[in-house]
N, C-alpha and C positions, 0 to 999 in steps of 0.2 A: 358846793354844787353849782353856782350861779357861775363861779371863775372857772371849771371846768367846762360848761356848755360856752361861754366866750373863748376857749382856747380849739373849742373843739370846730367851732364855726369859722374861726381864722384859718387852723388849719384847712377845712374843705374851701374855703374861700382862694386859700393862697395854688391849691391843688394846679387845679389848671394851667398854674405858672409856671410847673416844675417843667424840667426841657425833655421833651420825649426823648426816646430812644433812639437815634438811629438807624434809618433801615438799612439792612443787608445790601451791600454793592452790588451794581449788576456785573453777569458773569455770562461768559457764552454759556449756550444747552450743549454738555458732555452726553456722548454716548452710556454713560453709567447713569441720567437722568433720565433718558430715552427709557431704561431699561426697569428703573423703579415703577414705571407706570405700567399698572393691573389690565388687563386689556379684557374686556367683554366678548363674548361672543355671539354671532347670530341669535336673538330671540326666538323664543318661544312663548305665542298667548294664550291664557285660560279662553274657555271659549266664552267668556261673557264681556274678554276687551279689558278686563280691570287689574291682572296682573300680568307680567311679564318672567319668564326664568331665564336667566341666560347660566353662562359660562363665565368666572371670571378667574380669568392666570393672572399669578405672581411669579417673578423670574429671579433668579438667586446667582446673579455671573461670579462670585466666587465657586459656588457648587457645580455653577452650570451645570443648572436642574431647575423646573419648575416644576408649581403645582397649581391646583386649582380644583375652585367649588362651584356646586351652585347657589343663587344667590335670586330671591321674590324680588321685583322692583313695581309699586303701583304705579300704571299707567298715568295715573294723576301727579305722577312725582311727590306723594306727600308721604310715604314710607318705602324703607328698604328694610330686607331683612335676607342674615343668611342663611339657607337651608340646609346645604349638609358641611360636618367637622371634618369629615375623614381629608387625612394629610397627605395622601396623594392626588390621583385626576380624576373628577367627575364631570364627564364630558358629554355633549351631543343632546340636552333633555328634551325632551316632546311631550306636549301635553295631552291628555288622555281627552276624547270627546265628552264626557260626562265632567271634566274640572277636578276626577275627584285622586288622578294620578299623575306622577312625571317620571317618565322611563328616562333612563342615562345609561351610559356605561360607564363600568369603574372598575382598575383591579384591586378586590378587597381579598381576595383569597387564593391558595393555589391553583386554584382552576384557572387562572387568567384572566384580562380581561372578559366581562358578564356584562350583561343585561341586569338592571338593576331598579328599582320601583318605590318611590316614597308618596308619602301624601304629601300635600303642599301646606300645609298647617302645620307641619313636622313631625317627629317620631324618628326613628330607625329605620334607615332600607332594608327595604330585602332585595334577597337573591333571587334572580326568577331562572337565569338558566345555566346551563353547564355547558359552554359549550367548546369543542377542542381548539376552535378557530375564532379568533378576534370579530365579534360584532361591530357593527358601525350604521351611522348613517338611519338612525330609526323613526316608522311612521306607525301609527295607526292604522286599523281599519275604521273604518265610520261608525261601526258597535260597540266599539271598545271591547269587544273579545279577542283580538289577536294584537300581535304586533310584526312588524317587517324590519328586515336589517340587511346590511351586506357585509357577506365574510368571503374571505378569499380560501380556495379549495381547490384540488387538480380535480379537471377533468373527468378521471377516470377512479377518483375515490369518492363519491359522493355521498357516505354517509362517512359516521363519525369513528365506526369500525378501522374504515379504511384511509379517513383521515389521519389518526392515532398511527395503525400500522407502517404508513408511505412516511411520517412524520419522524417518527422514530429511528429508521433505517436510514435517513438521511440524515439525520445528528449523528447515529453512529456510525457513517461511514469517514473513514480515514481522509478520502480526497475527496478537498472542497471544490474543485474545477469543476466548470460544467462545461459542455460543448453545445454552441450557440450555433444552431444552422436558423434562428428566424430572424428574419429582415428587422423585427423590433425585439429588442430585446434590454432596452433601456429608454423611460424615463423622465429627463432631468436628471432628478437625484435618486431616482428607486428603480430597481432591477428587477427585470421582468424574468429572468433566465431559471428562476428556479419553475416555472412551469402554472403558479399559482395564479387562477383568475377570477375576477370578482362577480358572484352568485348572489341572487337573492334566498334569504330565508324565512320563512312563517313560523312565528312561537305564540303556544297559547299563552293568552294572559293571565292566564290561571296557574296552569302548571307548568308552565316553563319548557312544554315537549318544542321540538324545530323540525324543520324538515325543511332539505335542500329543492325550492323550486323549479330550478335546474337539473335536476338529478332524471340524467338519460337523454340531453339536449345535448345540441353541439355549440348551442350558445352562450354567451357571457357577455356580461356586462365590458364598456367600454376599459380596457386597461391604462387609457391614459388620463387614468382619474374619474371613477365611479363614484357619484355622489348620492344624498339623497333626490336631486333631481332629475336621475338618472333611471327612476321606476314611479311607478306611481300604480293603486289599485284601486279599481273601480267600485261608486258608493255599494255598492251591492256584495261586495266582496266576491264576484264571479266572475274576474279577470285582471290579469296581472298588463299591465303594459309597461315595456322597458327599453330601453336603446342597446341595441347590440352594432357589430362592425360587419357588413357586410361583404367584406372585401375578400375574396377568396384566401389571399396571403397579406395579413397585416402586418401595416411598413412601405408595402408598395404601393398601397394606396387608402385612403378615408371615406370610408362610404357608413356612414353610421344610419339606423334604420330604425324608425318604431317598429315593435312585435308586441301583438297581442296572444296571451296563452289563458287560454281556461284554466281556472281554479275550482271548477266543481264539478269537473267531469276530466277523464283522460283528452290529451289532444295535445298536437304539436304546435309551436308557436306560428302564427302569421303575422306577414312580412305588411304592414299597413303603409311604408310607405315606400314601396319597390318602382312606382314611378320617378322620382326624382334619385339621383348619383351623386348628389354632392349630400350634405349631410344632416338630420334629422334629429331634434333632440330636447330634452326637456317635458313630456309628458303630461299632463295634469288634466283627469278626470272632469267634467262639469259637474257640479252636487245633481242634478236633475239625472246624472249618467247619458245623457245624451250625445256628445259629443265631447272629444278630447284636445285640448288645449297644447301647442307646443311652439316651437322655431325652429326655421328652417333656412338653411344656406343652399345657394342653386348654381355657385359654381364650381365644377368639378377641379381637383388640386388644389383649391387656394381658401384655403385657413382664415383667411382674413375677411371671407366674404360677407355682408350683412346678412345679419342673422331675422329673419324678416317672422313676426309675429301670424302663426295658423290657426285653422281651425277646422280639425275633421267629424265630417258626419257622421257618426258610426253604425246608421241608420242604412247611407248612402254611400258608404266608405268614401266619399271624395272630402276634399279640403281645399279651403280658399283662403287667401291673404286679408288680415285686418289691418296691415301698415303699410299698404300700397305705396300711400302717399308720404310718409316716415319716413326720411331721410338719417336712419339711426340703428342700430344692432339691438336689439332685445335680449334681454335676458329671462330667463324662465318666468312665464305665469303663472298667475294665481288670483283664482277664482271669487267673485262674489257670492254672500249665501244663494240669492234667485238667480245665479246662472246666465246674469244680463250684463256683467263688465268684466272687464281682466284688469288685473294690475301689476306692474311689471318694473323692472331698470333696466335704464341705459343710457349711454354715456353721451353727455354733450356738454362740448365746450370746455373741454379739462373735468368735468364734473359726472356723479354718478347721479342719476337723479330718476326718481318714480312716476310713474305716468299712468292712465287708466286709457282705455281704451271700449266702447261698448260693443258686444257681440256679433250686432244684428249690422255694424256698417257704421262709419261715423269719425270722426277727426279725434284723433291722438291727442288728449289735453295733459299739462305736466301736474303733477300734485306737489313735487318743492323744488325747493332752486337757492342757490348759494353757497351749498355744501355737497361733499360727496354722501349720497344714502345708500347703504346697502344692508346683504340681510332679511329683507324684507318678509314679514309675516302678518297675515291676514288674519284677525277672528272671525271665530265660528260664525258668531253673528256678525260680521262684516262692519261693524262699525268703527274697528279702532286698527290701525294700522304701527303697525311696530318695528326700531329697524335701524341700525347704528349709523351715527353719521360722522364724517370726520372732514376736517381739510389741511389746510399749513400750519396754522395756528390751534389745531382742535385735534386731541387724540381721539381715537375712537370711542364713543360715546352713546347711550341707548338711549333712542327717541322716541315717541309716541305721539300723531296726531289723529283726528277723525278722518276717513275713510276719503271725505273730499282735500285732506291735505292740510286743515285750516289747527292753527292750535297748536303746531308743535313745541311738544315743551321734554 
């Protein structure tokens, strides 16, 4: 025994000597590295600040195909967990106002992509709707009794009858040509020609019914990429506000416009922001419902103008500028719980970076800096700010600091 514990201690002794290993040569970053890397997407926070859900894809360039889950991340960075198995796409989640739901879409069945509902502690989703047209882009109301989405729909079929019927008759018609007489009719890379344009829809949260809120308007959401900052509904749930294209014939010109439409009574949409001709966008309620939060461009033709930070009365219907003095484009706000700060991106110096600004008047301060942030998601209770950040050196990646900026980990 004694000559085994002296053989044993020589050995641990001598350990340390032996010659490491080798590390791996360095090698330039291939394209097929770029591609192993899982990519996150925009968050979403429980409303108490302490978890995060995103989206996270995996990319398979022999298949050329991905997939993806969602995936709990705590705010604290001290646990990750993933939430759902299923081996296609579970996309887009939003957290429920009560904490105690996460809506997504996914296609699990022949209906198509759905609307789809888990706890956040786990279990099995369910199915909430059926619906003949691809959902996207979903929000809550402030009750957690509904939910909002955008799906694309012609015009002149506005329920699911007549969705199915138009839908059908154009799969089985023989020729696929269209004859394009509108000035837009592409794009980028997505084709506007088949006629289809992006609506908003209400589903309960219960039963899963929809209903086109569009249905008998001559309006639609913007077609060159409707998002969810694209509509927004007020805390009360008795009014929809949305950006629609005011331009007589779109293509020949960009006149996008807030419209408010009751939701609890018949009425047609009003045009909230018909003084200004250049363009209007980005929507967001104040939790107090007092006034509505958006940006706004002021020169007529030109795309590139700054996107300057507003604020309408909806008491007053007027609206006045909060970045006068902001030498920078904004990107959509979002609201503190007391309705006293915005917080927002926008780009400076090569960089995307977060910034608050207070209601009542007051200088534009940044909240980080060094990295691109974007994403940007507010909790309910306003304390914890969530929100990917990336740069040269940094793939995209989910951040979390306190609401003043400090802490990000």
């Amino acid at each position: 025994m004694t000559h085994f514990r002296h053989a044993l201690f020589l050995l641990l002794a001598l350990a340390p000597l032996a010659p490491a290993r080798e590390p791996a040569p360095k090698r330039p970053l291939t394209l097929e590295d770029l591609w192993k890397v899982k990519r996150p997407g925009p968050p979403t926070l429980s409303p108490d600040g302490k978890w995060a859900c995103v989206e996270l894809t995996a990319y398979r360039m022999k298949e050329n195909d991905s997939s993806s889950a969602l995936w709990l991340l705590r705010t604290d960075g001290k646990a990750q967990r993933r939430l759902t198995t299923f081996k296609g796409k579970s996309s887009g989640p939003a957290w429920s106002p009560d904490g105690k739901l996460i809506a997504f879409t996914a296609r699990r069945s022949a209906d198509g992509p759905q609307v789809y509902l888990i706890a956040p502690d786990g279990g099995e989703a369910r199915q909430l709707t059926k619906m003949p047209m691809a959902p996207g882009a979903l929000k809550w109301s402030a009750d957690g009794k509904a939910l909002f989405c955008i799906a694309r729909t012609w015009p002149d079929a506005p329920d699911d009858d007549a969705y199915r019927k138009k839908d059908k008759a154009l799969k089985g018609d023989k020729a696929k040509a269209f004859i394009i007489d509108d000035a837009l009719y592409r794009y980028w890379d997505a084709w506007l020609a088949d006629g289809r344009r992006p609506v908003v829809f209400a589903i309960d949260a219960t039963t899963g019914k929809h209903r086109n809120l569009f249905a008998g308007q001559k309006l639609h959401l913007p077609v060159t990429g409707a998002s969810a900052t694209s509509y927004d509904v007020s805390p009360d749930g008795k009014e929809l506000c949305f950006v629609a294209d005011s331009t007589p014939v779109p293509g020949t010109d960009f006149n996008l416009d807030l419209y408010a439409l009751p939701l609890d009574k018949a009425g047609k949409p009003k045009n909230l922001t018909a003084d200004n001709l250049a363009n209007d966008a980005g929507p967001a309620y104040a939790p107090d419902g007092k006034s509505i939060a958006f940006t706004r461009q002021t020169t007529r033709f030109f795309y590139a103008d700054r996107s300057r930070l507003m604020l309408l009365d909806r008491a007053t219907g007027k609206a006045r500028e909060l970045t006068a003095k902001f030498d920078r484009s904004c990107g959509p706000p979002q609201w503190s719980p007391d309705s006293r700060r915005l917080t927002f991106e926008a780009e400076d110096k090569g960089y995307v970076r977060l910034f608050t600004v207070p209601v009542k008047g007051g200088k534009v301060a940044p909240l980080t800096a060094g990295f691109s942030d974007r994403g940007l998601c507010v909790s309910r209770d306003g304390r914890t700010l969530a929100f990917l950040r990336t740069s040269f050196g940094l793939p995209p990646a989910v951040f979390a600091c306190a609401s003043d900026g400090k802490g990000p980990r």
